[in-house]
Backbone as CSV, one residue per row, in Angstrom:
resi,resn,N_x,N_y,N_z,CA_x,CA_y,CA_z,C_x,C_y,C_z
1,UNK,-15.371,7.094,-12.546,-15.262,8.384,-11.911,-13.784,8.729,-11.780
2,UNK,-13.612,9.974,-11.927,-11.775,10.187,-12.528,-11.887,11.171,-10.559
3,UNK,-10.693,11.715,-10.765,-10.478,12.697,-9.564,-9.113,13.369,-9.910
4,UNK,-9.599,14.919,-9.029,-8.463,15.846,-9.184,-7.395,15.913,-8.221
5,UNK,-6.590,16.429,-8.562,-4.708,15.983,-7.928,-4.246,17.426,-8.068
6,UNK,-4.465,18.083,-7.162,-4.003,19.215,-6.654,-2.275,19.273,-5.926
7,UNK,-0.996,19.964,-6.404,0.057,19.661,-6.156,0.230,21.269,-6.002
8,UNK,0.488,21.983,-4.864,1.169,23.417,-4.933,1.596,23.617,-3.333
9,UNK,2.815,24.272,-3.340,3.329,24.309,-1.955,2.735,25.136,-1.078
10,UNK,1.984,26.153,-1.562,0.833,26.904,-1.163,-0.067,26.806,-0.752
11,UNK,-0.412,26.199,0.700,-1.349,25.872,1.710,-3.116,26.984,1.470
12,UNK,-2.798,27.801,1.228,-3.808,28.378,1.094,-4.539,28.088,-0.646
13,UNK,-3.683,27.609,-1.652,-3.969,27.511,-2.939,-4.621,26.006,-2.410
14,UNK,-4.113,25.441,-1.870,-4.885,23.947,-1.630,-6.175,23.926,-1.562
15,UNK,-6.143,24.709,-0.127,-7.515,25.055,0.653,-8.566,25.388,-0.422
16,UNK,-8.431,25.864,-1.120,-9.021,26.491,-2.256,-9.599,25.952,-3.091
17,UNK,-8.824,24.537,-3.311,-9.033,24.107,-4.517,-10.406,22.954,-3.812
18,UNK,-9.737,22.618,-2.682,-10.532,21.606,-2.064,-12.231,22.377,-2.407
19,UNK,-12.196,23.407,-1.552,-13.885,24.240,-1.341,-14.560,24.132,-2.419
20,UNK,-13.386,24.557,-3.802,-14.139,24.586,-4.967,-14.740,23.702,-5.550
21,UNK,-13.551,22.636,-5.530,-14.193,21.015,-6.207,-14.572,20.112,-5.513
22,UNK,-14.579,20.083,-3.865,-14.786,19.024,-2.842,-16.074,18.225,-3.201
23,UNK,-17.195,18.713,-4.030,-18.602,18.310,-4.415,-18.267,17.709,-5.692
24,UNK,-17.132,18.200,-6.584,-17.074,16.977,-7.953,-16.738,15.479,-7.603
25,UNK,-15.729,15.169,-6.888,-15.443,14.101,-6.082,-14.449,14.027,-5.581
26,UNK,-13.234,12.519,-5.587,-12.184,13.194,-4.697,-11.260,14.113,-5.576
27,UNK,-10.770,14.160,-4.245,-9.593,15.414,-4.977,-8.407,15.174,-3.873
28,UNK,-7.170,15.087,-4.685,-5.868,14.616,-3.706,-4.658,15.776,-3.655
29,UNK,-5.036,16.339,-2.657,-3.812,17.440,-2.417,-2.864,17.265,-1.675
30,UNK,-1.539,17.463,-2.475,-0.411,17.534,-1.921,0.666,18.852,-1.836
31,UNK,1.978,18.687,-0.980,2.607,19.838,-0.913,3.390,19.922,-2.421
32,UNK,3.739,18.750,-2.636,4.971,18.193,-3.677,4.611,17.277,-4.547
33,UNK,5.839,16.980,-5.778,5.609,15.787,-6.443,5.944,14.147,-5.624
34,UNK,6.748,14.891,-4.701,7.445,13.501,-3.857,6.608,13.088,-2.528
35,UNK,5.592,13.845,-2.424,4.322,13.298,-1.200,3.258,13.228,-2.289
36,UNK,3.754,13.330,-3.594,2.584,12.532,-4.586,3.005,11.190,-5.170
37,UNK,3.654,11.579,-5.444,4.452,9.754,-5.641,4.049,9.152,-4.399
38,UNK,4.379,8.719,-3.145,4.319,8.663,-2.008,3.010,7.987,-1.880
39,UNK,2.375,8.661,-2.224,0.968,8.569,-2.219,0.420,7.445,-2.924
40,UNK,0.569,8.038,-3.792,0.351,7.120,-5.290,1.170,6.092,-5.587
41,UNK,2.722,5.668,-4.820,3.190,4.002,-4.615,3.731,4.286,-3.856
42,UNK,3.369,4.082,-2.599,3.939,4.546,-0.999,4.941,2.783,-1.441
43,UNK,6.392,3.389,-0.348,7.500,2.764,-0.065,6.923,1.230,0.471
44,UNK,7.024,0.386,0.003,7.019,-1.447,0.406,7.682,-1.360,2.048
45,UNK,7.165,-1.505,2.727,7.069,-2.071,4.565,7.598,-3.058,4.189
46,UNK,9.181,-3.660,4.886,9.687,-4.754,5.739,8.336,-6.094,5.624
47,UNK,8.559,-7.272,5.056,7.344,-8.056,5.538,7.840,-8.629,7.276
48,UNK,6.285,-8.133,7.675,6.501,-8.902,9.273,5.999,-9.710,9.023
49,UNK,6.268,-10.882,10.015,6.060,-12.154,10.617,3.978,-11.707,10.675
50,UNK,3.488,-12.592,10.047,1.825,-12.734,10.188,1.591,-13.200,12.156
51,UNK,0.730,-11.885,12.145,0.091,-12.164,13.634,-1.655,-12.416,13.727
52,UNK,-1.692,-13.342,14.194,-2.893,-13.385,14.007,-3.869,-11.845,15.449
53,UNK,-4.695,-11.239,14.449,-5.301,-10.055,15.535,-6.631,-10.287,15.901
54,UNK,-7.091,-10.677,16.803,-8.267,-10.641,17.262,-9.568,-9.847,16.714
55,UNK,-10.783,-9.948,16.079,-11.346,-9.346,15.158,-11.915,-7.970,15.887
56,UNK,-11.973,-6.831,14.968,-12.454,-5.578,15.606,-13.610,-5.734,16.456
57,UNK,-14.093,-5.800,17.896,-15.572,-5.474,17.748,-16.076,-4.290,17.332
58,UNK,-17.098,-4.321,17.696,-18.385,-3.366,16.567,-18.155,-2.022,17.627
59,UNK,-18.102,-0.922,17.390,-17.726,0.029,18.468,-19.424,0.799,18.398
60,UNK,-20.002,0.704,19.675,-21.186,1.087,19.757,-21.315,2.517,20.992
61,UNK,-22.062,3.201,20.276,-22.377,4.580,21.369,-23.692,5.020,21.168
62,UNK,-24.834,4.104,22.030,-26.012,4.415,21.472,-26.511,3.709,20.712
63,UNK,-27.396,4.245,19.821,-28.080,3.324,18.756,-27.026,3.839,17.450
64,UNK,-26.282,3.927,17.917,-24.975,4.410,16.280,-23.955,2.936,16.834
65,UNK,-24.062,2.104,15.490,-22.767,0.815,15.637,-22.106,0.721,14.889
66,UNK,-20.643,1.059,15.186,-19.643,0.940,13.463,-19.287,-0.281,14.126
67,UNK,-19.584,-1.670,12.846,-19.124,-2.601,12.408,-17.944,-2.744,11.492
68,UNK,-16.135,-2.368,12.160,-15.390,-1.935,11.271,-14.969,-3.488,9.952
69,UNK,-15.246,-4.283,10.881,-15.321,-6.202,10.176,-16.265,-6.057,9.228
70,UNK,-17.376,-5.769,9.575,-18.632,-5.891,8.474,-18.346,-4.704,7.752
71,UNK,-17.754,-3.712,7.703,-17.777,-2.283,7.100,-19.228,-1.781,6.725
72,UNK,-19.934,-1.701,8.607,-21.319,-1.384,8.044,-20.998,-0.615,9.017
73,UNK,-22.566,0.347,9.387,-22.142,1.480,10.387,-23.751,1.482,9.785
74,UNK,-24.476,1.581,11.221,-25.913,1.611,11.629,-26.108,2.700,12.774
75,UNK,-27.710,3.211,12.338,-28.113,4.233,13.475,-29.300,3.570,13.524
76,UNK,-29.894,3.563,14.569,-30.916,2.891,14.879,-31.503,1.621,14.137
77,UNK,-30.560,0.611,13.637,-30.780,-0.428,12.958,-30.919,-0.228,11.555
78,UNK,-30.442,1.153,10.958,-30.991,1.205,9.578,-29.479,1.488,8.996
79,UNK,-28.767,0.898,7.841,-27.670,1.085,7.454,-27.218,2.300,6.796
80,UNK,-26.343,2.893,6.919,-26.299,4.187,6.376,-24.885,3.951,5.316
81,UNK,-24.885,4.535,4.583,-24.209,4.541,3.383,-23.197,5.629,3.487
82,UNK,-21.870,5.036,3.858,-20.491,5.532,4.023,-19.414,4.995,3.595
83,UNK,-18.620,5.957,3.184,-17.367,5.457,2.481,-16.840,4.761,3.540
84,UNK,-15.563,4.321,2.887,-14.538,3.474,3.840,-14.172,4.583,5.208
85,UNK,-13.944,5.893,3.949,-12.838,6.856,4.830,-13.757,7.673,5.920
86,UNK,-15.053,7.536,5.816,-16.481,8.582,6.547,-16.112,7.351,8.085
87,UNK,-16.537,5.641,7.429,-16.692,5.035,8.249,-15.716,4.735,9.504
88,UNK,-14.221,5.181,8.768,-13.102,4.988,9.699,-13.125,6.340,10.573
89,UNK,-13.872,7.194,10.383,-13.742,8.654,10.984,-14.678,8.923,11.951
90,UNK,-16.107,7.970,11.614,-17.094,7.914,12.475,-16.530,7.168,13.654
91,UNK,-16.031,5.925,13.257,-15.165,4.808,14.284,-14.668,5.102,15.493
92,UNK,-13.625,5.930,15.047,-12.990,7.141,15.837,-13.255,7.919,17.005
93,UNK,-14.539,8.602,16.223,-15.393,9.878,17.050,-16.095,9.048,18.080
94,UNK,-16.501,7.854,17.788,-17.880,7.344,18.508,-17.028,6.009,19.365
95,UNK,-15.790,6.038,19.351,-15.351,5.239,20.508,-14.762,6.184,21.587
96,UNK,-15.047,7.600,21.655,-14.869,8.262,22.819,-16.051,9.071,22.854
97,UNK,-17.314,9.275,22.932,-18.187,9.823,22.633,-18.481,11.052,23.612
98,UNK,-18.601,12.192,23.017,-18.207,13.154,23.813,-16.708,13.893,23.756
99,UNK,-15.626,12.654,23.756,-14.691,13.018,24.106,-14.255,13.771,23.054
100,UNK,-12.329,14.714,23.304,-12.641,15.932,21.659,-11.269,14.862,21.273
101,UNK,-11.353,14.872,19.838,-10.338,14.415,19.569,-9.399,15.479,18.445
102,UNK,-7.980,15.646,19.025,-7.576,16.848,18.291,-7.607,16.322,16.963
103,UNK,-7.092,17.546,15.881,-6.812,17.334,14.524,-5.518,16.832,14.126
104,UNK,-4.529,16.566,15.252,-3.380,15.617,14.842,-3.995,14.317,14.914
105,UNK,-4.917,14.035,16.189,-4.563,12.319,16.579,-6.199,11.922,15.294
106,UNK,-6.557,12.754,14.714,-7.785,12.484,13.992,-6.939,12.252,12.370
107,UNK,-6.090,13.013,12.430,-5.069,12.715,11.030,-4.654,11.568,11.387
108,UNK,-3.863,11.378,12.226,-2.696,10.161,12.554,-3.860,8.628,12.620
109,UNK,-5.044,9.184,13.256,-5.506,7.653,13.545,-6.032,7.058,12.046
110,UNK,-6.843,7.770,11.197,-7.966,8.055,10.076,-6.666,7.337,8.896
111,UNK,-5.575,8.743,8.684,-5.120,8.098,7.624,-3.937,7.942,7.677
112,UNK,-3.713,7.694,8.817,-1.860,7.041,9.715,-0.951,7.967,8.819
113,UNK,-1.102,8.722,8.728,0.045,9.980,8.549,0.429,11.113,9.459
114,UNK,1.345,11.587,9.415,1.727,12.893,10.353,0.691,13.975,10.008
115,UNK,0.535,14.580,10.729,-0.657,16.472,10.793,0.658,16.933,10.322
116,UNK,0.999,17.677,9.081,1.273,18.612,8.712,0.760,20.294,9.025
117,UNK,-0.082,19.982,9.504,-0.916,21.131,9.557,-1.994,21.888,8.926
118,UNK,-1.825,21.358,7.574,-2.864,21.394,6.187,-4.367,20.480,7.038
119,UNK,-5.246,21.445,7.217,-6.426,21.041,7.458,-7.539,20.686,6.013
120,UNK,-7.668,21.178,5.312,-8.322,20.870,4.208,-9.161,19.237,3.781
121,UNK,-7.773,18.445,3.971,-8.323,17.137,3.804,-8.783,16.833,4.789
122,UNK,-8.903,17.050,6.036,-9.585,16.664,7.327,-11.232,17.275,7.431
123,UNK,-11.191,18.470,6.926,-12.385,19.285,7.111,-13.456,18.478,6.079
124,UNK,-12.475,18.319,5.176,-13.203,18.026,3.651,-14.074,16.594,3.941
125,UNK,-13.336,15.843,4.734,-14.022,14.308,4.865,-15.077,14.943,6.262
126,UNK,-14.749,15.553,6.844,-15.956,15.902,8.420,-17.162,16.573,7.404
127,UNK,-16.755,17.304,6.475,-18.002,17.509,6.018,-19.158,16.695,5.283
128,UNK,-18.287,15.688,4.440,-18.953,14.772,4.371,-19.973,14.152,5.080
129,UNK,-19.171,13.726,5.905,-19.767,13.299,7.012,-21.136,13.795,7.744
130,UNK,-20.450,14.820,7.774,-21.855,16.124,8.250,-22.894,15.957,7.671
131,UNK,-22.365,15.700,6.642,-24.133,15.957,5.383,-24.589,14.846,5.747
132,UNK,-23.900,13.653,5.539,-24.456,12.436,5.171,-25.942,11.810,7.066
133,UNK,-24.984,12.747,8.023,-25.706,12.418,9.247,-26.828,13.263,9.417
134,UNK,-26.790,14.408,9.298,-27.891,15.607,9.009,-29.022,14.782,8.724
135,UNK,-28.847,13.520,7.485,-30.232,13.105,7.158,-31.098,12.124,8.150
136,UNK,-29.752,11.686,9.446,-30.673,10.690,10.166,-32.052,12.080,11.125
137,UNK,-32.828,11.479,11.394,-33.526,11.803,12.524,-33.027,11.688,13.793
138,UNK,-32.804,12.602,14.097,-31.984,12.646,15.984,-31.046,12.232,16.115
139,UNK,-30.091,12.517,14.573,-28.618,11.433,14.364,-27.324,12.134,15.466
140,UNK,-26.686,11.119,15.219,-25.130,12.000,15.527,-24.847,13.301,14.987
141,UNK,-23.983,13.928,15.841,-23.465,15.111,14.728,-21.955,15.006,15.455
142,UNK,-21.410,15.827,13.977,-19.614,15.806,14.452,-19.425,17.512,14.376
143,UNK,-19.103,17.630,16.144,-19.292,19.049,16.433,-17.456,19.362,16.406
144,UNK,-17.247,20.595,15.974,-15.963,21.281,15.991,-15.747,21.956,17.529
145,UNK,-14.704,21.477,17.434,-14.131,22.299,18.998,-13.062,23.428,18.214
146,UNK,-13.709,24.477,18.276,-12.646,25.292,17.459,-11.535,25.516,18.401
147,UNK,-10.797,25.619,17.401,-8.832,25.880,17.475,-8.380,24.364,17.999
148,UNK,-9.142,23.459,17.904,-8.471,22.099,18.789,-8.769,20.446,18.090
149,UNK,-10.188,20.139,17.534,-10.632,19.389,16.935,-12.327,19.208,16.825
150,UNK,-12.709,17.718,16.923,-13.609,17.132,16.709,-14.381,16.360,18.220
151,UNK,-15.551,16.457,17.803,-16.165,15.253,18.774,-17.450,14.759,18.383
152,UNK,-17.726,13.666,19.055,-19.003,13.301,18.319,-20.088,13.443,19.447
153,UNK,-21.535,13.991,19.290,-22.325,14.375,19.700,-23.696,12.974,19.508
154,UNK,-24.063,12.095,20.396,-25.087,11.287,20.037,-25.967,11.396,21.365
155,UNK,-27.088,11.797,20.495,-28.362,11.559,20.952,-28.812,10.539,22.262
156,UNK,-28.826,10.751,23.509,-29.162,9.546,24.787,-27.722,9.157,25.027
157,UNK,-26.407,9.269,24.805,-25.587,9.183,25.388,-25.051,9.720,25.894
């Protein structure tokens, strides 16, 4: 499976491109060639000293459990089939449940980059998401707080 690489300084040409092709598969938009490089062989980190980290637990809200160790993510005991990037986003939503989480700290946490302000790639993965929960019975949903962010909505919690 190949994917498209959208490069124009034109925030609204982005947006665009995302809506159009977001259903072929991914698609990687940037402002520049130099937040595409970036991208594509981000700068070598300093090696730190190895710490040993205590293993994630399973972040549970309800009968929804993201297992970020196991990279599983269950609703009522039945496994649901999510990318890495759905599962790190669900993670997120469902360790404050209810709570809103803006569209900076949902950029910054998801894919540890700065909010530029370019929403596109943020919307683009919530929709995902959207679809993929739509199919549980009495599932989660990831409700928009317009002008501010996200939150996650579960059933008995």
């Amino acid at each position: 499976m190949g994917f498209v690489v959208c490069v124009s300084a034109d925030v609204s040409v982005r947006e665009r491109v995302v809506r159009r092709l977001d259903d072929l598969g991914p698609v990687v938009v940037c402002a520049d060639l130099a937040e595409l490089r970036e991208m594509l062989f981000p700068s070598p980190e300093p090696a730190a000293p190895a710490v040993e980290h205590p293993p994630t637990p399973p972040v549970r809200c309800g009968d929804l459990v993201v297992d970020p160790v196991g990279h599983l993510v269950t609703w009522r005991g039945q496994a649901l089939s999510l990318t890495r990037l759905e599962r790190k986003l669900l993670a997120r939503l469902a360790g404050t449940p209810g709570g809103v989480w803006s569209y900076e700290r949902v950029f910054a946490s998801v894919w540890g980059g700065a909010w530029l302000g370019d929403a596109a790639i943020l919307h683009s993965a919530v929709k995902r998401l959207r679809h993929k929960l739509r199919a549980l019975p009495e599932g989660p949903q990831v409700q928009t707080v317009r002008g501010v962010g996200y939150r996650l909505a579960v059933p008995g919690v």
